[in-house]
N, C-alpha and C positions, 0 to 999 in steps of 0.2 A: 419524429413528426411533431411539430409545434399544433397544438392544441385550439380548439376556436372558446370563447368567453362561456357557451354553454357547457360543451364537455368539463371547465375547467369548474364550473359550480358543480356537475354534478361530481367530480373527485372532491371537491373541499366538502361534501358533507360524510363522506366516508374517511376522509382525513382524521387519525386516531388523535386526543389530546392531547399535548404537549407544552414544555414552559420553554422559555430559550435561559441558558444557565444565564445566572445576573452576574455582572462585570462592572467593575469602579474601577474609576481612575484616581481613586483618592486616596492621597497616604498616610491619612489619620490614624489609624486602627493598623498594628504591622501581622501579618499573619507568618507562620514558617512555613516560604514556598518551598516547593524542594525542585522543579522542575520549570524551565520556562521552554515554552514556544515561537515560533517566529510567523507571527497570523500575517496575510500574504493583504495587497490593495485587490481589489476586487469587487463583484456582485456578492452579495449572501444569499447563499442557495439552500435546500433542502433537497434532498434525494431519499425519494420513498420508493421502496421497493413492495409493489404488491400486483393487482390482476388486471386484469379487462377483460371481460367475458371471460374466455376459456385459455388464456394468453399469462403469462407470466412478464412483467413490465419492470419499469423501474421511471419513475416520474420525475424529473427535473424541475424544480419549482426555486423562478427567480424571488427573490422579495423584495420589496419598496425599502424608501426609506424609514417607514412604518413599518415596517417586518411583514406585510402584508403580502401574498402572492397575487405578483404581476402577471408572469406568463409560465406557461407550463411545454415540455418539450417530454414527449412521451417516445421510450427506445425499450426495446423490446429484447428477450434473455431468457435463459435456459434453467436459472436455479431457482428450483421449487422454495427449500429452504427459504433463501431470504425473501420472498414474494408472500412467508407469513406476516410482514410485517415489521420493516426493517428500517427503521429512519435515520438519517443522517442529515449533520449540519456542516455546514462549510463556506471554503467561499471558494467562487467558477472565477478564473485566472485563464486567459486567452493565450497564446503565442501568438507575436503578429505577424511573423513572416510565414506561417506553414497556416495558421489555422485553427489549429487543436487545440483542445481546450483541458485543463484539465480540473477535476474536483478535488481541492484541498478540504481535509477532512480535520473539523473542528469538535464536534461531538457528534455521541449517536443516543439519540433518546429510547431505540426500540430494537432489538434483538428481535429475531422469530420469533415476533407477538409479546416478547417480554418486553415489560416496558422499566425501565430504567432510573429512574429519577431519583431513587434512593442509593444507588451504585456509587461509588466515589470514584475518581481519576482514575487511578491503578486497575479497579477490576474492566472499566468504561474500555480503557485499554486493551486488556487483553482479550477481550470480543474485537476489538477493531482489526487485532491481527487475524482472528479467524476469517472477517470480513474482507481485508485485503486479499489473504489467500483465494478468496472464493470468485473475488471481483478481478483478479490480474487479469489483464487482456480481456475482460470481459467486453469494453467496451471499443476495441480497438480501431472495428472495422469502421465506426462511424468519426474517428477524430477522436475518440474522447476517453478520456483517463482520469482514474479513480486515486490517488492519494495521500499519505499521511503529511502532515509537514514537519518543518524541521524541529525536532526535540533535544533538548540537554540538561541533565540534572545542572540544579544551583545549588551550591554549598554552604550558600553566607545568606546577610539579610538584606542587603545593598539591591534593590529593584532600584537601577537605572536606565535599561533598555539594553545592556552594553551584550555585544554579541561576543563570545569566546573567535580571538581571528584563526585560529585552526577548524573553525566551525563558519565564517562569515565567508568566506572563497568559495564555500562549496554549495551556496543558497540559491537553488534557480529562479527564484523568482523576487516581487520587489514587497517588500517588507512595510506592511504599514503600520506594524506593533509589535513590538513583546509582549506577551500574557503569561503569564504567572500562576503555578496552579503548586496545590499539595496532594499527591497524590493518595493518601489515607483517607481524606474527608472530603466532603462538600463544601469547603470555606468558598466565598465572594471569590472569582477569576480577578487578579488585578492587571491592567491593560497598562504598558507602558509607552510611550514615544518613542522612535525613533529617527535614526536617520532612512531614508528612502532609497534604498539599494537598487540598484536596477543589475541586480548578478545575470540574468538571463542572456543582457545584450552585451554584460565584459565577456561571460564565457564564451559567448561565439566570435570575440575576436580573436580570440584561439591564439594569443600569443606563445604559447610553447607546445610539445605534444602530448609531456606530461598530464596537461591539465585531464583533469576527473573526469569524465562525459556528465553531461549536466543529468539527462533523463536516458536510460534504455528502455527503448520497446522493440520487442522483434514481436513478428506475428508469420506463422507456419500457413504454406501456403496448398497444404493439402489435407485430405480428410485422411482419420485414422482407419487404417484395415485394422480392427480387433479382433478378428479370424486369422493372422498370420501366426504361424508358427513362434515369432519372434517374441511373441507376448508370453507367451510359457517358459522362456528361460532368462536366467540370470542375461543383462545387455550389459555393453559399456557406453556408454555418451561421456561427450566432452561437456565439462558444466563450467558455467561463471556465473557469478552472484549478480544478485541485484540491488541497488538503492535500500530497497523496502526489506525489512526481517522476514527470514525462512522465506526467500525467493528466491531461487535459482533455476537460471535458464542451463537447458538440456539442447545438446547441437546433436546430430549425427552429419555423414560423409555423402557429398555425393559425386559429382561426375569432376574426372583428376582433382580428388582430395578437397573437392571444393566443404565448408563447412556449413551445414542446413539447420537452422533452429527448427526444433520440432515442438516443444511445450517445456514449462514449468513442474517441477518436482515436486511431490506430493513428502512434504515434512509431518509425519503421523503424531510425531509426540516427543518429549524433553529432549530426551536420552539423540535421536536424532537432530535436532535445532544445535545442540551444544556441540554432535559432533562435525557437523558444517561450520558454526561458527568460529569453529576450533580452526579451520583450512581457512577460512576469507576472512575471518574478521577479528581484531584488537578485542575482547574482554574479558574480563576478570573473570565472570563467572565460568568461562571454559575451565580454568583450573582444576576444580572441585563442583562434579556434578550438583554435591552437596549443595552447595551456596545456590544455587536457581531454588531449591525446596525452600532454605533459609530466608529468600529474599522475600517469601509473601508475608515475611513479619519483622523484618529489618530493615532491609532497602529495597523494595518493591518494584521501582521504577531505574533501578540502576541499571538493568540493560532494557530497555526500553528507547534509548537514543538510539533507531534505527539505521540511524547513516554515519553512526562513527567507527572512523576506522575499517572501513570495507575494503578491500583492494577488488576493484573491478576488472582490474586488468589479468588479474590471474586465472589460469586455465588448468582442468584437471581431468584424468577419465577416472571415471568411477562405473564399480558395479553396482546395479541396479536393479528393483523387483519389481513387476507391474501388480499392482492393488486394481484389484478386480471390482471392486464396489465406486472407489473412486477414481475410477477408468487413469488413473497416473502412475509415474515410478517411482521407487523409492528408491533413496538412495542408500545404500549398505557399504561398501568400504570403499578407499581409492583403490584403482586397476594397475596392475605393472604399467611399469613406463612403458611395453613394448603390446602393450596388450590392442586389440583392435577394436577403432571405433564403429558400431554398428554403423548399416548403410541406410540411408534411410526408405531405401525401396523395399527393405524388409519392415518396413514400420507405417509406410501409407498407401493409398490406393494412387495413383495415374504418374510417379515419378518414372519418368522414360531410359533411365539408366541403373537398371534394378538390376541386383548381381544376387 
Protein backbone atom coordinates (compact mmCIF):
# COMPACT_ATOMS: atom_id res chain seq x y z
CA UNK A 1 0.00 0.00 0.00
CA UNK A 2 1.59 3.21 -1.18
CA UNK A 3 1.50 5.68 1.44
CA UNK A 4 -0.41 9.33 1.45
CA UNK A 5 2.44 12.68 2.43
CA UNK A 6 0.96 12.61 5.99
CA UNK A 7 1.36 8.98 7.07
CA UNK A 8 4.92 9.28 5.38
CA UNK A 9 5.94 12.52 7.90
CA UNK A 10 4.71 10.76 10.55
CA UNK A 11 7.21 7.34 9.78
CA UNK A 12 10.21 9.91 8.89
CA UNK A 13 10.17 10.93 12.51
CA UNK A 14 10.34 7.66 13.94
CA UNK A 15 12.99 6.81 11.14
CA UNK A 16 16.10 5.73 13.35
CA UNK A 17 19.56 7.77 12.18
CA UNK A 18 21.66 6.86 9.83
CA UNK A 19 24.68 7.92 7.21
CA UNK A 20 24.74 6.52 3.63
CA UNK A 21 28.44 4.88 3.57
CA UNK A 22 30.54 7.53 1.40
CA UNK A 23 31.66 6.47 -2.19
CA UNK A 24 34.46 8.27 -4.49
CA UNK A 25 35.13 7.97 -7.86
CA UNK A 26 38.53 9.22 -7.44
CA UNK A 27 41.71 7.37 -7.79
CA UNK A 28 43.99 9.54 -6.02
CA UNK A 29 44.47 7.70 -2.84
CA UNK A 30 44.66 3.42 -3.89
CA UNK A 31 43.05 1.53 -1.10
CA UNK A 32 43.47 -2.71 -0.98
CA UNK A 33 40.04 -3.66 -2.17
CA UNK A 34 39.70 -7.28 -1.85
CA UNK A 35 36.11 -7.58 -3.23
CA UNK A 36 33.96 -5.83 -5.97
CA UNK A 37 30.26 -5.60 -6.59
CA UNK A 38 28.18 -5.10 -9.53
CA UNK A 39 25.62 -1.96 -8.23
CA UNK A 40 22.58 -2.47 -10.70
CA UNK A 41 20.88 1.23 -12.69
CA UNK A 42 17.95 1.81 -10.75
CA UNK A 43 15.80 3.86 -7.93
CA UNK A 44 17.83 4.03 -4.46
CA UNK A 45 15.71 2.62 -1.94
CA UNK A 46 15.67 1.91 1.77
CA UNK A 47 13.68 -0.91 3.31
CA UNK A 48 12.88 -0.53 6.88
CA UNK A 49 11.55 -3.16 8.67
CA UNK A 50 9.58 -2.25 11.73
CA UNK A 51 5.47 -1.66 13.15
CA UNK A 52 2.35 0.11 12.58
CA UNK A 53 0.24 -0.13 15.30
CA UNK A 54 0.05 -3.76 16.33
CA UNK A 55 1.26 -4.89 12.61
CA UNK A 56 4.75 -6.13 11.84
CA UNK A 57 5.70 -4.04 8.19
CA UNK A 58 8.41 -3.60 6.27
CA UNK A 59 8.53 0.18 4.55
CA UNK A 60 9.85 0.80 1.09
CA UNK A 61 11.16 4.13 0.87
CA UNK A 62 12.20 5.60 -2.75
CA UNK A 63 14.86 8.37 -2.49
CA UNK A 64 15.37 11.62 -4.66
CA UNK A 65 18.19 12.55 -6.16
CA UNK A 66 18.98 14.18 -2.81
CA UNK A 67 18.85 11.03 -1.03
CA UNK A 68 15.72 12.45 0.33
CA UNK A 69 12.48 10.09 0.68
CA UNK A 70 10.02 10.58 -2.01
CA UNK A 71 7.28 8.03 -1.63
CA UNK A 72 6.88 5.36 0.68
CA UNK A 73 5.01 1.71 -0.17
CA UNK A 74 4.14 0.03 3.17
CA UNK A 75 3.74 -4.28 2.86
CA UNK A 76 3.09 -6.02 5.66
CA UNK A 77 5.03 -9.72 7.27
CA UNK A 78 5.21 -12.05 9.85
CA UNK A 79 8.96 -11.61 11.38
CA UNK A 80 8.97 -10.25 14.68
CA UNK A 81 12.83 -10.20 14.61
CA UNK A 82 13.45 -7.90 12.05
CA UNK A 83 10.47 -5.36 12.78
CA UNK A 84 12.99 -4.56 15.79
CA UNK A 85 14.62 -2.47 13.69
CA UNK A 86 16.25 -3.59 10.57
CA UNK A 87 17.46 -1.13 7.82
CA UNK A 88 18.50 -1.82 4.44
CA UNK A 89 20.05 0.07 1.49
CA UNK A 90 19.73 -0.74 -2.19
CA UNK A 91 18.51 -0.11 -5.29
CA UNK A 92 14.53 -1.17 -6.55
CA UNK A 93 15.27 -2.75 -10.21
CA UNK A 94 11.78 -3.40 -12.10
CA UNK A 95 11.37 -6.40 -14.68
CA UNK A 96 9.58 -4.97 -17.52
CA UNK A 97 7.74 -7.73 -19.06
CA UNK A 98 6.32 -9.47 -15.76
CA UNK A 99 6.30 -6.53 -13.33
CA UNK A 100 8.36 -7.55 -10.27
CA UNK A 101 10.46 -5.80 -8.75
CA UNK A 102 13.22 -6.66 -7.11
CA UNK A 103 15.51 -5.08 -3.96
CA UNK A 104 19.17 -5.37 -4.62
CA UNK A 105 20.66 -5.00 -1.44
CA UNK A 106 23.72 -2.60 -1.03
CA UNK A 107 24.05 -2.08 2.71
CA UNK A 108 22.23 -2.71 5.96
CA UNK A 109 22.75 0.12 8.68
CA UNK A 110 20.56 -1.70 11.52
CA UNK A 111 20.26 -5.32 12.55
CA UNK A 112 17.43 -5.95 15.32
CA UNK A 113 17.85 -2.49 16.60
CA UNK A 114 21.68 -2.87 16.43
CA UNK A 115 22.80 -0.26 14.64
CA UNK A 116 25.84 -0.86 12.55
CA UNK A 117 28.10 1.81 11.48
CA UNK A 118 31.03 0.77 13.08
CA UNK A 119 30.67 -3.03 11.50
CA UNK A 120 32.99 -3.31 8.50
CA UNK A 121 32.16 -5.17 5.08
CA UNK A 122 32.77 -8.76 6.17
CA UNK A 123 30.79 -8.72 9.47
CA UNK A 124 27.81 -6.10 7.49
CA UNK A 125 27.89 -9.45 5.42
CA UNK A 126 27.21 -11.96 7.32
CA UNK A 127 23.91 -10.48 9.11
CA UNK A 128 22.81 -10.05 5.46
CA UNK A 129 22.94 -13.72 5.07
CA UNK A 130 20.84 -14.25 8.05
CA UNK A 131 18.56 -11.51 6.70
CA UNK A 132 18.27 -13.24 3.30
CA UNK A 133 17.37 -16.48 4.99
CA UNK A 134 14.72 -14.77 6.81
CA UNK A 135 13.44 -12.54 3.87
CA UNK A 136 13.27 -15.48 0.99
CA UNK A 137 9.84 -15.54 -0.49
CA UNK A 138 8.83 -13.22 2.06
CA UNK A 139 7.78 -11.02 -0.35
CA UNK A 140 6.49 -13.01 -3.07
CA UNK A 141 2.97 -12.82 -3.17
CA UNK A 142 3.07 -9.05 -3.85
CA UNK A 143 5.76 -9.18 -6.92
CA UNK A 144 8.47 -8.42 -4.94
CA UNK A 145 11.88 -9.80 -4.21
CA UNK A 146 14.55 -9.14 -1.68
CA UNK A 147 18.37 -9.62 -3.04
CA UNK A 148 22.08 -9.72 -2.76
CA UNK A 149 23.90 -8.61 -5.76
CA UNK A 150 26.48 -9.93 -7.71
CA UNK A 151 29.93 -10.31 -5.52
CA UNK A 152 33.54 -11.48 -6.49
CA UNK A 153 36.83 -11.26 -4.57
CA UNK A 154 39.62 -8.88 -6.42
CA UNK A 155 42.96 -10.14 -6.10
CA UNK A 156 45.17 -7.28 -7.67
CA UNK A 157 45.06 -3.43 -7.47
CA UNK A 158 43.73 -2.65 -11.01
CA UNK A 159 39.98 -0.89 -10.28
CA UNK A 160 38.79 -0.79 -13.81
CA UNK A 161 35.21 -1.81 -13.78
CA UNK A 162 36.30 -4.99 -15.66
CA UNK A 163 33.80 -7.98 -14.90
CA UNK A 164 35.52 -11.58 -14.41
CA UNK A 165 33.44 -13.09 -18.04
CA UNK A 166 32.74 -16.46 -16.27
CA UNK A 167 30.92 -14.06 -13.76
CA UNK A 168 29.37 -11.24 -16.57
CA UNK A 169 26.82 -14.09 -18.54
CA UNK A 170 25.31 -14.75 -15.35
CA UNK A 171 24.37 -10.99 -14.23
CA UNK A 172 20.42 -10.35 -14.36
CA UNK A 173 20.26 -7.27 -14.31
CA UNK A 174 22.03 -3.92 -16.09
CA UNK A 175 25.01 -2.70 -14.43
CA UNK A 176 25.54 0.94 -13.71
CA UNK A 177 28.95 0.40 -11.56
CA UNK A 178 31.45 -1.52 -10.07
CA UNK A 179 31.98 -0.67 -6.26
CA UNK A 180 34.98 -1.61 -4.66
CA UNK A 181 35.01 -2.44 -1.02
CA UNK A 182 37.75 -4.09 1.66
CA UNK A 183 36.12 -6.24 3.65
CA UNK A 184 38.15 -5.88 7.08
CA UNK A 185 37.58 -2.04 7.34
CA UNK A 186 35.54 0.81 6.70
CA UNK A 187 37.89 2.38 3.97
CA UNK A 188 35.81 5.05 1.23
CA UNK A 189 33.54 2.37 -1.28
CA UNK A 190 35.19 3.25 -4.58
CA UNK A 191 32.58 3.35 -7.47
CA UNK A 192 33.87 2.48 -10.95
CA UNK A 193 32.28 2.79 -14.64
CA UNK A 194 31.13 0.64 -16.53
CA UNK A 195 29.78 -0.78 -19.62
CA UNK A 196 25.75 -1.04 -19.40
CA UNK A 197 24.89 -4.51 -19.58
CA UNK A 198 21.49 -5.25 -20.18
CA UNK A 199 21.94 -9.33 -19.19
CA UNK A 200 18.27 -9.62 -18.16
CA UNK A 201 16.84 -9.21 -21.89
CA UNK A 202 20.11 -11.45 -23.50
CA UNK A 203 19.10 -14.14 -20.98
CA UNK A 204 15.49 -14.37 -22.11
CA UNK A 205 16.62 -14.74 -25.58
CA UNK A 206 17.27 -18.13 -24.34
CA UNK A 207 19.71 -19.07 -27.01
CA UNK A 208 20.61 -22.50 -25.84
CA UNK A 209 18.96 -24.65 -22.87
CA UNK A 210 21.96 -24.73 -20.96
CA UNK A 211 21.79 -21.34 -20.07
CA UNK A 212 21.62 -20.64 -16.13
CA UNK A 213 17.83 -19.54 -15.12
CA UNK A 214 18.52 -15.96 -14.48
CA UNK A 215 16.08 -15.72 -10.93
CA UNK A 216 14.28 -18.78 -9.26
CA UNK A 217 11.14 -18.18 -7.28
CA UNK A 218 8.73 -20.85 -6.58
CA UNK A 219 6.14 -20.14 -3.92
CA UNK A 220 3.88 -23.15 -2.26
CA UNK A 221 0.56 -22.99 -2.96
CA UNK A 222 -0.78 -24.39 0.39
CA UNK A 223 -0.81 -23.97 4.17
CA UNK A 224 1.23 -26.19 6.32
CA UNK A 225 -0.70 -28.95 8.60
CA UNK A 226 1.95 -28.85 11.54
CA UNK A 227 -0.40 -31.59 13.28
CA UNK A 228 0.52 -34.26 10.53
CA UNK A 229 2.17 -36.95 11.66
CA UNK A 230 4.71 -36.41 8.91
CA UNK A 231 6.49 -33.58 11.00
CA UNK A 232 7.73 -36.16 13.64
CA UNK A 233 9.82 -38.24 11.47
CA UNK A 234 12.84 -38.19 9.60
CA UNK A 235 11.20 -36.96 5.55
CA UNK A 236 12.84 -37.21 2.11
CA UNK A 237 12.29 -33.98 -0.34
CA UNK A 238 13.77 -33.50 -3.55
CA UNK A 239 16.06 -30.31 -3.03
CA UNK A 240 17.90 -27.70 -5.65
CA UNK A 241 19.76 -24.78 -4.73
CA UNK A 242 19.36 -21.46 -5.21
CA UNK A 243 21.06 -18.30 -6.55
CA UNK A 244 21.41 -16.94 -2.97
CA UNK A 245 23.84 -18.88 -0.06
CA UNK A 246 22.29 -21.48 2.25
CA UNK A 247 19.02 -21.46 -0.02
CA UNK A 248 17.66 -24.48 -0.90
CA UNK A 249 14.32 -25.27 -2.25
CA UNK A 250 12.57 -28.43 -0.73
CA UNK A 251 9.89 -30.15 -3.62
CA UNK A 252 7.75 -33.09 -2.48
CA UNK A 253 5.40 -35.40 -5.01
CA UNK A 254 2.11 -35.08 -6.00
CA UNK A 255 -0.64 -36.38 -8.38
CA UNK A 256 1.53 -39.04 -11.11
CA UNK A 257 4.84 -37.97 -9.71
CA UNK A 258 4.06 -34.49 -10.50
CA UNK A 259 6.91 -32.44 -8.41
CA UNK A 260 5.40 -29.65 -5.63
CA UNK A 261 7.65 -27.03 -4.14
CA UNK A 262 6.81 -26.89 -0.52
CA UNK A 263 9.55 -24.33 1.29
CA UNK A 264 13.13 -23.43 1.88
CA UNK A 265 15.44 -25.49 4.19
CA UNK A 266 16.36 -24.21 7.36
CA UNK A 267 20.48 -24.18 7.19
CA UNK A 268 21.06 -23.97 11.40
CA UNK A 269 24.69 -23.59 11.46
CA UNK A 270 28.49 -24.10 9.63
CA UNK A 271 29.06 -27.69 9.83
CA UNK A 272 25.58 -27.81 7.68
CA UNK A 273 26.11 -24.77 4.95
CA UNK A 274 29.59 -26.61 4.04
CA UNK A 275 27.85 -29.83 3.87
CA UNK A 276 25.31 -28.46 1.24
CA UNK A 277 27.90 -26.53 -0.43
CA UNK A 278 29.78 -29.55 -0.75
CA UNK A 279 26.59 -31.09 -3.17
CA UNK A 280 25.84 -27.69 -5.23
CA UNK A 281 28.39 -25.69 -5.10
CA UNK A 282 32.44 -25.08 -6.39
CA UNK A 283 34.44 -23.89 -3.00
CA UNK A 284 37.48 -24.22 -1.55
CA UNK A 285 36.28 -23.85 1.79
CA UNK A 286 34.16 -27.26 1.50
CA UNK A 287 37.57 -29.13 1.75
CA UNK A 288 38.50 -28.49 5.26
CA UNK A 289 35.83 -27.52 7.64
CA UNK A 290 38.77 -25.78 9.21
CA UNK A 291 39.35 -23.12 6.72
CA UNK A 292 35.47 -21.39 7.11
CA UNK A 293 36.77 -20.82 11.21
CA UNK A 294 40.27 -19.68 9.56
CA UNK A 295 38.60 -17.46 7.21
CA UNK A 296 37.33 -14.76 9.77
CA UNK A 297 41.11 -13.76 9.97
CA UNK A 298 42.60 -14.52 6.60
CA UNK A 299 40.13 -14.45 3.97
CA UNK A 300 37.01 -13.40 5.31
CA UNK A 301 35.01 -12.76 2.23
CA UNK A 302 36.24 -15.66 0.18
CA UNK A 303 33.24 -17.52 0.08
CA UNK A 304 30.98 -14.77 0.22
CA UNK A 305 30.65 -14.64 -3.77
CA UNK A 306 27.17 -16.24 -3.43
CA UNK A 307 26.46 -17.18 -7.12
CA UNK A 308 29.69 -18.83 -8.06
CA UNK A 309 29.65 -21.87 -9.09
CA UNK A 310 26.24 -23.11 -8.19
CA UNK A 311 24.85 -25.87 -10.28
CA UNK A 312 20.98 -25.16 -10.31
CA UNK A 313 20.20 -27.78 -12.28
CA UNK A 314 21.04 -30.48 -10.04
CA UNK A 315 18.62 -32.52 -7.88
CA UNK A 316 18.96 -34.72 -4.84
CA UNK A 317 16.70 -36.37 -2.09
CA UNK A 318 17.89 -35.94 1.04
CA UNK A 319 16.79 -36.68 4.66
CA UNK A 320 15.39 -34.31 6.63
CA UNK A 321 14.36 -33.10 10.28
CA UNK A 322 11.64 -30.55 11.12
CA UNK A 323 12.98 -27.81 13.63
CA UNK A 324 10.07 -27.09 15.75
CA UNK A 325 11.03 -23.58 16.83
CA UNK A 326 11.76 -22.60 13.39
CA UNK A 327 8.76 -24.32 11.83
CA UNK A 328 11.53 -25.72 8.82
CA UNK A 329 13.56 -28.87 7.74
CA UNK A 330 16.66 -29.57 8.08
CA UNK A 331 18.65 -31.13 6.06
CA UNK A 332 20.87 -34.25 7.49
CA UNK A 333 22.22 -36.55 4.91
CA UNK A 334 21.48 -37.54 1.02
CA UNK A 335 18.66 -40.32 0.81
CA UNK A 336 19.37 -43.69 -1.23
CA UNK A 337 18.84 -43.19 -4.88
CA UNK A 338 15.68 -45.51 -4.36
CA UNK A 339 14.50 -43.96 -1.32
CA UNK A 340 10.85 -42.25 -1.54
CA UNK A 341 10.03 -38.61 -1.98
CA UNK A 342 7.41 -37.68 0.64
CA UNK A 343 3.91 -36.62 -0.71
CA UNK A 344 3.00 -33.61 -0.14
CA UNK A 345 -0.56 -34.36 1.04
CA UNK A 346 1.28 -35.49 4.11
CA UNK A 347 2.78 -32.23 4.56
CA UNK A 348 -0.31 -29.57 3.93
CA UNK A 349 -3.87 -28.94 4.51
CA UNK A 350 -6.53 -28.92 1.13
CA UNK A 351 -4.13 -31.04 -1.49
CA UNK A 352 -6.92 -33.29 -3.15
CA UNK A 353 -4.56 -36.35 -3.95
CA UNK A 354 -3.38 -37.28 -0.41
CA UNK A 355 -2.12 -40.72 -0.13
Amino acid sequence: MELEQIQIDTIMERLPDFELSYETVSHKKVYNYDIAMAIPFGKKCLCWFSYFNDEDVCYFMNLNKDKNVSDVVKIEHNNIELSLNTMLYGTLVQEEDTNRKYFIIEDIYYYCGIPLKKYNVGEKFKLLDFVMKQTDQMFHDYGFHIMLPFIWSHNHNIYNGFIPKHIESDIPYNIHHIQYRNCKSNITYLNVKTQKLNMLKQAKKGATTSTVPVIQSYECKYNKNLKSPQYMNTTVFTMKANMQSDIYNLFAYGKAGEKIYYDVAYIPNYLTSVKMNSIFRNIKENVNIDNIEESDDEDDFQNTDVYKHVDLNKEIKINCRFHRKFKKWVPIQIAPRDARVVHIGRLVYGYQDKR
